[in-house]
Backbone as CSV, one residue per row, in Angstrom:
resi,resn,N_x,N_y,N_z,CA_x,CA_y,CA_z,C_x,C_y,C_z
1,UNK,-110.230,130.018,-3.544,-110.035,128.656,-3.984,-109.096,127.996,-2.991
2,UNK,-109.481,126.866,-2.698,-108.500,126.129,-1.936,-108.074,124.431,-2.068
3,UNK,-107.239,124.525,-1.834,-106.676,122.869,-2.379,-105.598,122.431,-1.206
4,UNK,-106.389,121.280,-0.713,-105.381,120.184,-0.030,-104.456,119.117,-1.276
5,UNK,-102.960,119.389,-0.763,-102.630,118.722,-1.612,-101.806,117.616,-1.001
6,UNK,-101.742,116.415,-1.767,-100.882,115.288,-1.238,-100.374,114.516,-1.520
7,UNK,-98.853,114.541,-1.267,-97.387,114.037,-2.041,-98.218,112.404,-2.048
8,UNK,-98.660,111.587,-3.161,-98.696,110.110,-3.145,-97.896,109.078,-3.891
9,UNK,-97.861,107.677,-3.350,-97.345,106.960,-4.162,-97.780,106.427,-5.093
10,UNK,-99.179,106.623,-5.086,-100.086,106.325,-5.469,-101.177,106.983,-5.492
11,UNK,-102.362,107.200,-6.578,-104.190,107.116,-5.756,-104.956,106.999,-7.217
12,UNK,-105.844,106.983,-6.650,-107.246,106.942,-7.378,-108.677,107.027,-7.234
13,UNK,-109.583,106.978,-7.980,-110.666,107.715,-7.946,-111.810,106.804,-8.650
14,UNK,-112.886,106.313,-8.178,-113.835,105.423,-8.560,-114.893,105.944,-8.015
15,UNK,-116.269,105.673,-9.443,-117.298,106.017,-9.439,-118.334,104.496,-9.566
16,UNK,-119.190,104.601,-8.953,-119.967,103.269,-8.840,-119.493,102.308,-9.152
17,UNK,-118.179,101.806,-8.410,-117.391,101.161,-8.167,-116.523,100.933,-9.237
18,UNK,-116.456,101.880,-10.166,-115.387,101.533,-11.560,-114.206,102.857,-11.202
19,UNK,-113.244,102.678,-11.671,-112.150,103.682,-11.542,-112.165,104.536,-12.875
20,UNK,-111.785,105.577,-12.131,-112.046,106.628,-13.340,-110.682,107.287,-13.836
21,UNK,-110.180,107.250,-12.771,-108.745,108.246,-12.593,-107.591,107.365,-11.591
22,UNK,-106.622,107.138,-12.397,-105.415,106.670,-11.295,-104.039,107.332,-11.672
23,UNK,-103.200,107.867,-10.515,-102.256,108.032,-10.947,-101.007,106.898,-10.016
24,UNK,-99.393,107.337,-10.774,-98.596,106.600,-9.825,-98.364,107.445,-8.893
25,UNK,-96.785,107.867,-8.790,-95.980,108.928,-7.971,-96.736,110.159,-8.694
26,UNK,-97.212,110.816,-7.673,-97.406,112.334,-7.982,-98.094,113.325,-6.668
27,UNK,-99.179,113.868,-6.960,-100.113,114.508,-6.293,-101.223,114.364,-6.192
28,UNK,-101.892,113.667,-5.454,-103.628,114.318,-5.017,-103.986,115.411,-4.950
29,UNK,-105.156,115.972,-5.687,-105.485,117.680,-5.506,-106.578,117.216,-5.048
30,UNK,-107.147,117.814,-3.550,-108.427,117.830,-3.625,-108.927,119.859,-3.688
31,UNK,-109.953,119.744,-4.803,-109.891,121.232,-5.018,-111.318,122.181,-4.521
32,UNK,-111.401,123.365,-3.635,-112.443,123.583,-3.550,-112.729,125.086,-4.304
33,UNK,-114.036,125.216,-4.924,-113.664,126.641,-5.455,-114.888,127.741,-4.509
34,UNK,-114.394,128.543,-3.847,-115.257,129.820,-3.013,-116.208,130.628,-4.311
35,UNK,-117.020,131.592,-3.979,-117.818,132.095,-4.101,-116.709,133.512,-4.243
36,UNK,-117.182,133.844,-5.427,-115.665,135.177,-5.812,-114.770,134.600,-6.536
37,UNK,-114.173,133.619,-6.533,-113.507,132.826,-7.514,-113.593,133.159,-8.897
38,UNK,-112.274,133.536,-9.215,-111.857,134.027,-10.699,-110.839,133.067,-11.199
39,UNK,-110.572,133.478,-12.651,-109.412,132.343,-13.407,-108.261,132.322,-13.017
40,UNK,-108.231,133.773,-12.340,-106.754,133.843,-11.847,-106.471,133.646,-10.386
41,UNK,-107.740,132.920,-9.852,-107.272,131.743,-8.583,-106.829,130.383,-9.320
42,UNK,-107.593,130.325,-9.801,-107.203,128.940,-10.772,-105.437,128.711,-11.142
43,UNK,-105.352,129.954,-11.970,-104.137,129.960,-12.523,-103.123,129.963,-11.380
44,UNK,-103.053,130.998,-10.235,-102.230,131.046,-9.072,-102.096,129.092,-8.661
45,UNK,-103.372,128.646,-8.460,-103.077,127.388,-7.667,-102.183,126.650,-8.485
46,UNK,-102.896,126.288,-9.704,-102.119,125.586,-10.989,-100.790,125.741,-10.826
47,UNK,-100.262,126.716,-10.740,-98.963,127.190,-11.370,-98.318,126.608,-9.944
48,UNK,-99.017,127.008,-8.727,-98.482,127.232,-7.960,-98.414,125.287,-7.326
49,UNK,-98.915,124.738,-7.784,-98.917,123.292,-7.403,-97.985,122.419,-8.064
50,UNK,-97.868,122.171,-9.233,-96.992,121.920,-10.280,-95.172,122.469,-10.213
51,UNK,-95.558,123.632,-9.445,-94.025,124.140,-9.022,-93.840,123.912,-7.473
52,UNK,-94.601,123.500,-6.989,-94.111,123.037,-5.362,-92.955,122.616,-4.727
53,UNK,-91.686,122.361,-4.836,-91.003,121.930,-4.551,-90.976,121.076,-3.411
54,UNK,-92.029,120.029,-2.888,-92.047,118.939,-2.046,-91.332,117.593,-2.384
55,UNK,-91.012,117.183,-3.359,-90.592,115.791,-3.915,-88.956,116.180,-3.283
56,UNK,-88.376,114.697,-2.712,-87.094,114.685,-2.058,-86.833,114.595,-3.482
57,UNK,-84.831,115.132,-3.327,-83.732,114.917,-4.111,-83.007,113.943,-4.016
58,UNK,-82.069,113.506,-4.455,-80.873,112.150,-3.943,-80.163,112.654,-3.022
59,UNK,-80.763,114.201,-2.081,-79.756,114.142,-1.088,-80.882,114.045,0.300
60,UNK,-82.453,113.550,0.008,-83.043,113.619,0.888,-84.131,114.874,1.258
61,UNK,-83.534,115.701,0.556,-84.154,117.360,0.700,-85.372,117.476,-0.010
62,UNK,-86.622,118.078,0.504,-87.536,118.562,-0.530,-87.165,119.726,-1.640
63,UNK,-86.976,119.335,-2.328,-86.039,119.854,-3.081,-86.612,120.015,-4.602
64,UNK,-87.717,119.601,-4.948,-87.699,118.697,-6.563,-89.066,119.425,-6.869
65,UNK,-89.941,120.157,-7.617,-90.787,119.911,-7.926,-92.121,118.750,-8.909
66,UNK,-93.298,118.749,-8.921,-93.859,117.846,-9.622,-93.456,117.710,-10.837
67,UNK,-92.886,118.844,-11.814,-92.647,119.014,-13.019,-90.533,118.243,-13.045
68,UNK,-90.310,118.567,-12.054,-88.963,117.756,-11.658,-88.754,116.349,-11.554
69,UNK,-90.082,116.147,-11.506,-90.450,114.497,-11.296,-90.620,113.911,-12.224
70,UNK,-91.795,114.116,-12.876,-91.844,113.798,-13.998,-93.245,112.727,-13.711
71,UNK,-93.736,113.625,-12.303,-94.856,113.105,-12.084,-96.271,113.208,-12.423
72,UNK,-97.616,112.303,-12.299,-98.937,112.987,-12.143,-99.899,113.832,-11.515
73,UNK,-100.622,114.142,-11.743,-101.616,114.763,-10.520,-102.958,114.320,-10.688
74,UNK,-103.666,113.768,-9.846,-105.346,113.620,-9.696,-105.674,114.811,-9.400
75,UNK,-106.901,115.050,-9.629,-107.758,116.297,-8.957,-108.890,115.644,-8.785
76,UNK,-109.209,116.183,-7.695,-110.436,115.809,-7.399,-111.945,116.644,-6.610
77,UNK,-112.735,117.744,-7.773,-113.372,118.230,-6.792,-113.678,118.060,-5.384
78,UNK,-113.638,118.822,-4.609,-114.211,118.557,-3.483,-114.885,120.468,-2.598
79,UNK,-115.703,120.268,-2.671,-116.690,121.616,-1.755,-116.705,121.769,-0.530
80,UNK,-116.702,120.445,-0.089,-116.663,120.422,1.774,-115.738,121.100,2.132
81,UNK,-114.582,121.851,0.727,-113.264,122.020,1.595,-113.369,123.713,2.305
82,UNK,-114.586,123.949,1.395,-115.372,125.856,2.001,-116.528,125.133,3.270
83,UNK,-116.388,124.189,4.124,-117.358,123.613,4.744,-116.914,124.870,5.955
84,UNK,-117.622,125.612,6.474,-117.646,126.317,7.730,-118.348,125.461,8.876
85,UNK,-117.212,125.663,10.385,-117.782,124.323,11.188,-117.603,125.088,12.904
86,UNK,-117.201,126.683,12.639,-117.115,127.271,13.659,-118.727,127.281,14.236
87,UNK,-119.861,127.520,13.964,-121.117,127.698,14.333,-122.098,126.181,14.276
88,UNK,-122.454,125.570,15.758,-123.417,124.747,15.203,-122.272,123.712,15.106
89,UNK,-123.622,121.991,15.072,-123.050,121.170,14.458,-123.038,120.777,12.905
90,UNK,-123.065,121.119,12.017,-123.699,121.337,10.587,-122.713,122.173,10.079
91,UNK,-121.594,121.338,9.107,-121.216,122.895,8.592,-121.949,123.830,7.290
92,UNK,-121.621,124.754,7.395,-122.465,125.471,6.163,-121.192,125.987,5.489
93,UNK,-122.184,125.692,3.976,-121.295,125.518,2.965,-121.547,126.567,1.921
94,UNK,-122.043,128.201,2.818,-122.081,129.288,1.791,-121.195,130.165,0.724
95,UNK,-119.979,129.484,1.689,-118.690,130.124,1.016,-118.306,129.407,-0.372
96,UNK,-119.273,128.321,-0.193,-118.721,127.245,-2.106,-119.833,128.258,-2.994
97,UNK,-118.502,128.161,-3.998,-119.151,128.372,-5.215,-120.323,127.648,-6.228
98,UNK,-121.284,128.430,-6.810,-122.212,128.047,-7.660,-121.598,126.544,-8.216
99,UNK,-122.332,125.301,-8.449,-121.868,124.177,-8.887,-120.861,124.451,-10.485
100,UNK,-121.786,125.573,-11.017,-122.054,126.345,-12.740,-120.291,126.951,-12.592
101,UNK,-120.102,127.824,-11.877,-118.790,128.206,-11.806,-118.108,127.542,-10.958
102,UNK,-118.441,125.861,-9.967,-117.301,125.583,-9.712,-116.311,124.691,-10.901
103,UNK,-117.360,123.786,-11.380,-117.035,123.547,-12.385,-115.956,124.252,-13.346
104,UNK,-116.369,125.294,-14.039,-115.799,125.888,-14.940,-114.300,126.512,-14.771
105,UNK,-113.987,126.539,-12.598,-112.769,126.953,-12.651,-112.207,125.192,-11.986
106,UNK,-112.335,124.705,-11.644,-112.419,123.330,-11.640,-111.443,122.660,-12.906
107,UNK,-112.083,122.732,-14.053,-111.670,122.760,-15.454,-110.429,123.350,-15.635
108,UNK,-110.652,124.603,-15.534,-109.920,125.589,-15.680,-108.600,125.450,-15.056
109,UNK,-108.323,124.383,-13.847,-107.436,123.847,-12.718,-106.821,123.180,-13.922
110,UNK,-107.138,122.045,-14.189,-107.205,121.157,-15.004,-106.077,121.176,-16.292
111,UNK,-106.791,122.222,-16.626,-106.500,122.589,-17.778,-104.795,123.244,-18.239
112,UNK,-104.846,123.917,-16.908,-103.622,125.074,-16.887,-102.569,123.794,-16.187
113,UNK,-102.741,122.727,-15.502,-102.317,122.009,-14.832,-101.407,121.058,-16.232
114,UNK,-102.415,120.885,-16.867,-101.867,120.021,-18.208,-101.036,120.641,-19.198
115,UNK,-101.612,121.910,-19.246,-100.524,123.116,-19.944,-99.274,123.187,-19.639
116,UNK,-99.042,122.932,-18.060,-98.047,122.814,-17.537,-96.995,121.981,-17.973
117,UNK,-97.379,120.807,-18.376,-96.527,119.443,-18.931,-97.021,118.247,-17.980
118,UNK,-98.111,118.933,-17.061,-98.207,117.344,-16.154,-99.262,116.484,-16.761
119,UNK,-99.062,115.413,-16.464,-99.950,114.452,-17.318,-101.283,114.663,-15.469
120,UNK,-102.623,114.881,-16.120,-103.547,115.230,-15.326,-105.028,114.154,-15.419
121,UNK,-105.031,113.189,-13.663,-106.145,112.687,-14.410,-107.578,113.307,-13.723
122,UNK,-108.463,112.727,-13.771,-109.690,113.579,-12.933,-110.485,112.612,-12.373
123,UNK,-111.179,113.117,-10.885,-112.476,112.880,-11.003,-113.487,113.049,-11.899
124,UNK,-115.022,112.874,-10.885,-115.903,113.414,-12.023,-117.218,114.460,-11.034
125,UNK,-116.741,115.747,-11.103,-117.639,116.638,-11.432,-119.037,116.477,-10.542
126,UNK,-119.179,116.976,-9.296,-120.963,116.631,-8.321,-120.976,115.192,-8.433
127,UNK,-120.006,114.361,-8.434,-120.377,112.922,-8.618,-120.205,112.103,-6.870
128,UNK,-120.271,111.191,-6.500,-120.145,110.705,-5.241,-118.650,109.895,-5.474
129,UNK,-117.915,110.079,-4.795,-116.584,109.216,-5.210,-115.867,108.582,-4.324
130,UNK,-114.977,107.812,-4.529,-114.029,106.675,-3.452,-112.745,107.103,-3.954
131,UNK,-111.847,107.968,-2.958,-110.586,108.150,-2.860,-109.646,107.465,-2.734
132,UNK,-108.750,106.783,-3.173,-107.783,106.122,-2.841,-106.693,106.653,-2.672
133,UNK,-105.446,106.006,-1.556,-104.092,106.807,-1.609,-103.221,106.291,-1.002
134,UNK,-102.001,106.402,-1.455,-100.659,105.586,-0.660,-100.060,106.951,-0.370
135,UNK,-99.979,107.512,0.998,-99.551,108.627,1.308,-97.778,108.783,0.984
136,UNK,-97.190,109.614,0.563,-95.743,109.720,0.564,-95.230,110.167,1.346
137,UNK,-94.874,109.884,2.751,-94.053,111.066,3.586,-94.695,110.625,4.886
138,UNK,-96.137,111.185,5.476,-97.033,112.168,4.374,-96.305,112.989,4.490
139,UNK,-96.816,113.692,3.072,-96.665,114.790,2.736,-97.915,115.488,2.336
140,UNK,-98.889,116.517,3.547,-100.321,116.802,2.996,-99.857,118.598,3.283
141,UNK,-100.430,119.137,2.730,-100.569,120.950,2.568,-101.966,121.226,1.959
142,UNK,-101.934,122.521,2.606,-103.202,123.817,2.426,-103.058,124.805,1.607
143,UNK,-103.355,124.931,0.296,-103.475,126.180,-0.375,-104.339,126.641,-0.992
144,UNK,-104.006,128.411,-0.630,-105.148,128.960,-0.431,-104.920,130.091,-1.741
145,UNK,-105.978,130.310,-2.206,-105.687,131.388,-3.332,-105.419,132.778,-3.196
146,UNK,-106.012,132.989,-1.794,-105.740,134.696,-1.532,-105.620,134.513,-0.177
């Protein structure tokens, strides 16, 4: 499983041109789930996103986590993120998981994310979407489940 994540001031998420998902200060997740993917990638990322310690302190320091904030998080499927681009111009995208189980750990992100205490909003699921974002910092990272 893998997830780009990104400190925003903002973002949001619109489907045939209506918004579906906005948050303020928080995180962008964009999430991809591999082929092998179990609950307890899910749970590792979850836990492990929500406790990040990227958000500055009043002394400037990344210092703070999302749950320190008292911030949101978007998620936002995304598959391209298993896009392989070493071979060829075309990447191939064998390493994504079944749509059936990306979904379900997708959710499962979601879910454990809200468990957490963060208020969580979403995309939507194989849908075509428009990203929005006021970068913080930036502040963008790579995580990887194993």
């Amino acid at each position: 499983m893998r997830a780009v994540i990104q400190r925003v001031k903002e973002s949001s998420v619109s489907v045939d041109g209506k918004v579906i998902g906005r948050i303020g200060p928080g995180l962008l997740v964009l999430l991809g789930v591999s082929r092998g993917d179990r609950e307890a990638d899910a749970d590792y990322l979850a836990e492990k996103s929500v406790n990040l310690r990227i958000f500055e302190d009043d002394k400037g320091k990344m210092n703070r986590s999302l749950l320190d904030t008292g911030g949101a998080m978007l998620v936002v499927s995304q598959f391209t993120l298993l896009g392989d681009c070493r071979k060829g111009r075309r990447p191939s995208f064998v390493d994504a998981a079944a749509p059936e189980q990306a979904q379900e750990l997708y959710t499962h992100f979601i879910q454990k994310s809200s468990e957490a205490g963060v208020p969580v909003q979403t995309g939507r699921f194989q849908a075509m979407m428009e990203v929005s974002l006021i970068n913080d910092g930036p502040v963008t990272l790579v995580l990887e489940s194993r």
